[in-house]
N, C-alpha and C positions, 0 to 999 in steps of 0.2 A: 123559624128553626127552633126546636124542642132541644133546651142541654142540658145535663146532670152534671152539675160540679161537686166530687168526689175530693174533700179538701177538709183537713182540719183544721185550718189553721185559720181561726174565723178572718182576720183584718182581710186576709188574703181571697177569702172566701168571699166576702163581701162586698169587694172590691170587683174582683171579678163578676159577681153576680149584677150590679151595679150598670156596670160599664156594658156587659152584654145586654142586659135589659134595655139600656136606652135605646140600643138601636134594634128595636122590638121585638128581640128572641126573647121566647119563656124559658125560662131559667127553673132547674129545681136545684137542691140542695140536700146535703148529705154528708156528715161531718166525721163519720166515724163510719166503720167495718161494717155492724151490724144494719144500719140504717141504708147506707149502700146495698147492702144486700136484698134488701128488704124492696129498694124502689127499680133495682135489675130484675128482680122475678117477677113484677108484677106491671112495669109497664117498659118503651121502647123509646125511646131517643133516637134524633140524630146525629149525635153525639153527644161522649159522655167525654170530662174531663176528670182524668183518675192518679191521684196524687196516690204513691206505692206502698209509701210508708205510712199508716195510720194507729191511733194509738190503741185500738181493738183487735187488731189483724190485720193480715199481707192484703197491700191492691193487688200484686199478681192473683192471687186467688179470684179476685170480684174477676181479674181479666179470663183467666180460665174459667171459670161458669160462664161468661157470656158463650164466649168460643165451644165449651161442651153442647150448650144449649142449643149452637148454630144462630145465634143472635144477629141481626144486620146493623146494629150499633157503629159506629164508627169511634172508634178509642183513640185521646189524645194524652199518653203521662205526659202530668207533669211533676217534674221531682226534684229535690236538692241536690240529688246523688248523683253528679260527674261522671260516673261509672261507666266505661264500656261496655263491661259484662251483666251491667243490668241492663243499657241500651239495648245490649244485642238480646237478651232474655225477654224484655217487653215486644221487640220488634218481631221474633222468632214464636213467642205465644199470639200472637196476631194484633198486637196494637197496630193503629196506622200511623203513627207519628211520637215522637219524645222529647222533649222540652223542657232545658234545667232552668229552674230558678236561680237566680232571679231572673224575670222576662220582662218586658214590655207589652203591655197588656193588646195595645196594635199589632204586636207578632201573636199572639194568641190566637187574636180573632181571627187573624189571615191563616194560619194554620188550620183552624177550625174547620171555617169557610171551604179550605182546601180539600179538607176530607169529605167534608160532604158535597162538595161538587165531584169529586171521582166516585162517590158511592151510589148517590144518585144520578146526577147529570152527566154520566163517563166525563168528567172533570174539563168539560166548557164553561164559560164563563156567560155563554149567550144559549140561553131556551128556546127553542123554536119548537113550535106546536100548528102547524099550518098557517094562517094570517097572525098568531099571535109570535111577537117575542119579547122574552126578558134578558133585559141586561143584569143579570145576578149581583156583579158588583154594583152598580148604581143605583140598582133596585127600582129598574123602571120598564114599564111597561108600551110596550106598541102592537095596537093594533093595524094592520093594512100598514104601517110606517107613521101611524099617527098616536100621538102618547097617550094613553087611557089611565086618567087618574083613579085611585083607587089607596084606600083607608089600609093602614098596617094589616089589619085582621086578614081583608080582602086577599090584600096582597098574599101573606101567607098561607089564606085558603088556595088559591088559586095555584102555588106552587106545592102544593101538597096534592092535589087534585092531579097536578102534570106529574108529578114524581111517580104518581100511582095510576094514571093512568089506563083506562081498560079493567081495572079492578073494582071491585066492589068495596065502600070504604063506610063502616058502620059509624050513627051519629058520636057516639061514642069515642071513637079511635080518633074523628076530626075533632072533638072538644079539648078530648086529652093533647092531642096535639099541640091546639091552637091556646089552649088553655092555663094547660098545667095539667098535675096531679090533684088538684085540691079541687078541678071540676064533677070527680066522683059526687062533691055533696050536695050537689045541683038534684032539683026535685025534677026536674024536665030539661026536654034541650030545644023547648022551642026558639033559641036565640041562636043557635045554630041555621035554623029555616031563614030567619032576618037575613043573616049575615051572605048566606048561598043565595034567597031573592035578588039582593042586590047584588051581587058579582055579577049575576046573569042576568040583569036588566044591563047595568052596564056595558056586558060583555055585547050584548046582542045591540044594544042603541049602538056599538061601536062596528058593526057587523062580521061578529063572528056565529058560527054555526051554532046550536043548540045542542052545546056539548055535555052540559049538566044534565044527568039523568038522574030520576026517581027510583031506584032498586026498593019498590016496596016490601016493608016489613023490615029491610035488613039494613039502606042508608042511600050510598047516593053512588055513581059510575061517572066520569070524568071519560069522555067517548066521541069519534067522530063515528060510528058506527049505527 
């Protein structure tokens, strides 16, 4: 899972970045107005966490450019402000969720988690892709009923590949994914090929179909077809 935490307030910041990352989401970061804005025009999350008040400018604003843009972002404020009528103004500009601080960073996650299983996964907790399925919350894999071990990376190639499904998905758009933002300064992406090799030896010693496709020149297709 890819997240933008939209937060000035570094401890809190850090904290959260922290705590998501161990459980092996890429995390990016963005402390202020300008620099949120900066990393919404330019790349895509699964969610973004968007603290309202910032010391450069309104989050309502980064929340209406998503929304003008048509973004698939999944938006989670988080904010000091109790307010109903900023509640109802975040929910009504199309946030999916609001969250005052102070929180519990295990409600965060579950919140998070929440939004992007409705946005992706129509919000089950279990993936099924013909002989494969995930259990989302447990983060584990079976094949035929039988558990298919498989490395963080793996793991969240594999669930970015189902999420998208039938599409065509450029080396690119999977690094930045699986990567961060900072894999723009990668001189190649041949560590991408490693990483999709071994999912599909895997997948296939486990017997599943030959779902990873080659879309040459443009990246890869995740396909029973």
């Amino acid at each position: 899972m890819k997240v933008l935490i939209i937060e000035d307030e570094s401890g809190l910041r850090e904290s959260i970045e922290n705590y998501l990352s161990e459980g092996g989401n890429v995390c990016e970061v963005a402390p202020d107005y300008n620099s949120a804005m900066t990393k919404v025009s330019l790349y895509n999350y699964d969610c973004i966490l968007l603290d309202i008040t910032l010391p450069d400018g309104n989050g309502f604003n980064v929340l209406k450019y998503l929304k003008e843009k048509g973004s698939p972002d999944g938006v989670l404020i988080i904010s000091a402000k109790n307010s109903l009528d900023d509640k109802i103004a975040g929910l009504d500009m199309g946030a999916d969720d609001y969250l005052v601080k102070p929180f519990h960073l295990s409600e965060l996650k579950a919140r998070l988690m929440a939004i992007v299983r409705r946005k992706s996964f129509n919000g089950s907790n279990q993936l099924v892709f013909n002989e494969i399925v995930i259990d989302l919350q447990a983060k584990e894999v079976k094949i035929n009923n039988t558990p298919l071990k498989l490395t963080r990376k793996e793991y969240a190639l594999l669930l970015y590949f189902i999420a998208n499904k039938n599409k065509v998905v450029s080396k690119n758009a999977i690094a930045e994914h699986l990567w961060g933002d900072g894999v723009d300064m990668a001189d190649n992406f041949d560590f991408i090929y490693s990483h999709i090799k071994n999912l599909r030896k895997k997948m296939e010693e486990a017997g599943t179909g030959d779902y990873i496709k080659a879309a040459y020149g443009m990246g890869y297709k995740f396909t029973d077809q």
